[in-house]
N, C-alpha and C positions, 0 to 999 in steps of 0.2 A: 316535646320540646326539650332541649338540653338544658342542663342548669346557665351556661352561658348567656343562652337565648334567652332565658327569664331575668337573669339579672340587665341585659341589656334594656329588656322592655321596662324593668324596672325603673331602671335611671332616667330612658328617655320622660315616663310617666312624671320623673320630680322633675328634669330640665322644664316641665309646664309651670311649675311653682317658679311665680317671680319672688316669692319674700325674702330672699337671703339679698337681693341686691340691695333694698333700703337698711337692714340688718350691717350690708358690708358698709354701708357709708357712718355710720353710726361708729363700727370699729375704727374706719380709716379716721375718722375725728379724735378718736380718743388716743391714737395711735400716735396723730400729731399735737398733741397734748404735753406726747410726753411717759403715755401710757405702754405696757406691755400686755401681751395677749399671754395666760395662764391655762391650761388646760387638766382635767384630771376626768380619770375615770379606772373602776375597778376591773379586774380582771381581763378578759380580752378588748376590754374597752380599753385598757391603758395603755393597750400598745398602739392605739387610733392615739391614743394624748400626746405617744411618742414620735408618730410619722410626720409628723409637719413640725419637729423642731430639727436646727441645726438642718435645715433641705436644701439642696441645690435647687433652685429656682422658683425657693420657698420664699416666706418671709423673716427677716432677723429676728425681730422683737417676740419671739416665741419661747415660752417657756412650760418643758409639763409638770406637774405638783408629782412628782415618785413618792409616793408612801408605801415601803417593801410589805408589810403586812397583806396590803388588797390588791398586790401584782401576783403573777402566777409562781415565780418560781420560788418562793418561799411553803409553798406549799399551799395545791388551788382550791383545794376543797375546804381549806383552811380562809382563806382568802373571802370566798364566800361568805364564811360566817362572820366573817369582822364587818363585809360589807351590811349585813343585816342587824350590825351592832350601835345601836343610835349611841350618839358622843364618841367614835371612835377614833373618829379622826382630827378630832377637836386638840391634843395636846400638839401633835404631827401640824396642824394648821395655823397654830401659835408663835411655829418658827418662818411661816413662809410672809415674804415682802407682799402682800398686796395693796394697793392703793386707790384709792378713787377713782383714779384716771386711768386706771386698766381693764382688761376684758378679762372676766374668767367663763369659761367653757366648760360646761359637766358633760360627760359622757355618761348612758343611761340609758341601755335601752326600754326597759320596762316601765323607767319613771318611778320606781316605788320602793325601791329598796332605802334605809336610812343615811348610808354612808353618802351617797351624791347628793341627798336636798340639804345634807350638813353641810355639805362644799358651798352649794349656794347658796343657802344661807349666812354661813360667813361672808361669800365673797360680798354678798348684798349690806351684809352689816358692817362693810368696810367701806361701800357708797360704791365698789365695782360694779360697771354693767356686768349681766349675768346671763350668758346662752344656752340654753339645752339640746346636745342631739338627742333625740330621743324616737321612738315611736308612740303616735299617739293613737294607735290602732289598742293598745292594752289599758288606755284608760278607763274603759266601761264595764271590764270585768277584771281586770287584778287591783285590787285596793292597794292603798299605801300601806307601807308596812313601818313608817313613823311615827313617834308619838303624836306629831300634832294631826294626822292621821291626814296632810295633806301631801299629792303626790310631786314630780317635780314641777312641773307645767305651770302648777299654781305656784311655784314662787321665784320663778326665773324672768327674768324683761324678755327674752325671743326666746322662741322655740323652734329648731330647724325638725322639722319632721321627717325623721327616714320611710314613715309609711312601712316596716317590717310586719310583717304579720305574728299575732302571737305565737309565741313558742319558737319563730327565728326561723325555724326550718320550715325551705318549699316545695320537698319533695316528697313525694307519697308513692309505693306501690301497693296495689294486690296482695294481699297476705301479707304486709309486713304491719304491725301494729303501732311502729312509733316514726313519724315524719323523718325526715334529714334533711341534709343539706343548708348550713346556715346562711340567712343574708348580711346582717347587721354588719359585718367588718368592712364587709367591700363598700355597702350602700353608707353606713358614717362616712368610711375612710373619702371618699367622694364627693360626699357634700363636704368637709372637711376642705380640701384642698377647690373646691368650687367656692368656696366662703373667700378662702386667702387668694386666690385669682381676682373677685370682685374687689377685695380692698385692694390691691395692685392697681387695679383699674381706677378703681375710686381717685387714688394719689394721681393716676396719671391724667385723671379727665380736671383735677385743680393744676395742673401743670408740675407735678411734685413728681421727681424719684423717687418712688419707694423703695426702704432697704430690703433688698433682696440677693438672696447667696448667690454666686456663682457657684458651679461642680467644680469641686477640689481633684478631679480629675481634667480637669482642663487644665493646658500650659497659660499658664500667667493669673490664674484666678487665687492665686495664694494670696498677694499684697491687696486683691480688693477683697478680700475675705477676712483678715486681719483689720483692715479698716473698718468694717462695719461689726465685728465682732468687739470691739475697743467702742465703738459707739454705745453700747449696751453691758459693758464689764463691769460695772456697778450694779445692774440689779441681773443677768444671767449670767451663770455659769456653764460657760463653752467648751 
């Protein structure tokens, strides 16, 4: 079977999971509140924080936390060790607006590393709801690597579960001694944008527009682009 055809069956397996749809009504609330949606995650995770801001046929109120230290191109093998550095991200999260009435999002796939239950534990100690993607396939053999030696799951309000398998990689030959082929990006990146479709819906089963981009490659989509980017120019930066 191709790697294609495994990721395909992958997904259809989570299309089975209804929980991100009461998950999205939760967002869409807090959303009409007043709130924005926050996202962070380290390394190739953060570029999952980055696909659903600023999207055409995304949602506005989207924002990712950039902390250069735990993105790749500052150097990735570096990046790693900051994420496994408990309080590291604590002075970097000092400066960012979050609020009670917003959503913050960890990206994680292993759940245990210290820099993401730091993220959600602040967001939590701000009164933010707090969601995790994660896989919860690694919680019964990789520990936390936290001080309070708990892993994300335990202190996040939702958990979307990607179901990745430990170690990420699906592929395996005959003679070859180490897996390949990752899932994590495509299978987050997915539920990711299946989260922000259901809040869409959500606004539209109360009778409400949700703010959503148009593609800036479309004729006319500039002045409703500017409109709804002026809607949120006080707490994101466009």
């Amino acid at each position: 079977m191709s790697y294609l055809s495994k990721i395909t069956q992958h997904l259809k397996r989570l299309d089975e999971y209804s929980g991100i749809r009461p998950i999205s009504r939760h967002v869409a609330g807090r959303l009409n509140d007043g709130g924005i949606i926050h996202l962070f995650g380290c390394g190739h995770s953060s570029l999952l924080a980055q696909d659903v801001y600023y999207r055409a046929g995304g949602l506005v109120p989207v924002r990712p936390i950039l902390i250069e230290p735990l993105m790749l191109h500052q150097g990735a093998y570096q990046s790693t060790l900051n994420e496994r550095t408990a309080g590291f991200v604590y002075p970097y999260l000092a400066k960012e607006d979050i609020r009670e009435e917003d959503v913050v999002i960890v990206l994680s796939t292993s759940g245990r590393n210290p820099a993401p239950i730091d993220v959600a534990l602040y967001g939590k100690a701000q009164g933010a709801m707090v969601i995790s993607v994660q896989s919860l396939e690694y919680s019964a053999t990789q520990v936390s690597k936290h001080p309070s030696q708990k892993r994300l799951e335990a202190v996040v309000d939702f958990v979307m579960d990607t179901k990745v398998p430990v170690g990420d990689a699906i592929e395996a030959r005959e003679g070859l001694e180490t897996h390949f082929s990752p899932l994590s990006s495509v299978v987050g990146t997915a539920l990711l944008h299946d989260l922000m479709t259901k809040v869409i819906e959500a606004f539209w089963e109360d009778g409400i527009d949700a703010p959503v981009f148009k593609s800036g490659n479309v004729d006319g989509a500039d002045e409703h682009n500017r409109h709804m980017m002026k809607l949120y120019k006080d707490r994101i930066a466009f």
